[in-house]
N, C-alpha and C positions, 0 to 999 in steps of 0.2 A: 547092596540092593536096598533100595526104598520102598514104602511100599506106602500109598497114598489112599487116602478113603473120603469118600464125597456124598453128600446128599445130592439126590437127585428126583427126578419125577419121570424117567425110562421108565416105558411101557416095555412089556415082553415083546411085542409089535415090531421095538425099534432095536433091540436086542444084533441083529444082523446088520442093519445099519452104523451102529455104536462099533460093532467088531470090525467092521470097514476104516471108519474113521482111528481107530484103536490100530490097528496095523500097519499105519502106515509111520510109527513112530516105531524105530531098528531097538531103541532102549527098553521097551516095554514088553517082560517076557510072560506075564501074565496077567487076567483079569477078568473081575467077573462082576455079576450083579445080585442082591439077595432081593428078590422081590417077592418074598413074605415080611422083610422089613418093611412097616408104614414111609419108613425113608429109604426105601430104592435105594440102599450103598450102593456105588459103584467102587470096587478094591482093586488098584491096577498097583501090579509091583513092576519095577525093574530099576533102570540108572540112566541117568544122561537128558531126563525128561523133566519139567517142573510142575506144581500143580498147575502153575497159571494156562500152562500150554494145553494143559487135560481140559483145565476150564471151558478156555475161550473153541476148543473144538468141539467138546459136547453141547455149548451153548449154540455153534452158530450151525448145529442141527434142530434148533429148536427148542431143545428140553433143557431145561433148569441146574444149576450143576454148581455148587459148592463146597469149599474145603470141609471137612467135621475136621 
């Protein structure tokens, strides 16, 4: 299992949207967001997924999303 962490700028708002988009990848059996971090980590673990793919789908909701 991999487990991948990202800055981000998710809002708690969009928290249900992100878990939508997050589900529909069969590899990713867990994830979360710390949003008492000034960087919004997003921490998704699982296999079979790459960061780029996390990227480009938390991006084309809008919100800002890079490898740390």
């Amino acid at each position: 299992m991999k487990i991948f962490m990202f800055k981000t700028n998710i809002k708690a708002s969009d928290k249900k949207m992100i878990g939508k988009i997050l589900s529909q990848y069969k590899g990713i059996k867990k994830w979360k967001i710390d949003f008492e971090n000034r960087n919004k980590v997003l921490q998704v673990e699982g296999w079979g997924i790459t960061a780029q793919k996390i990227i480009a789908s938390i991006k084309a909701t809008g919100c800002a999303c890079e490898e740390l």
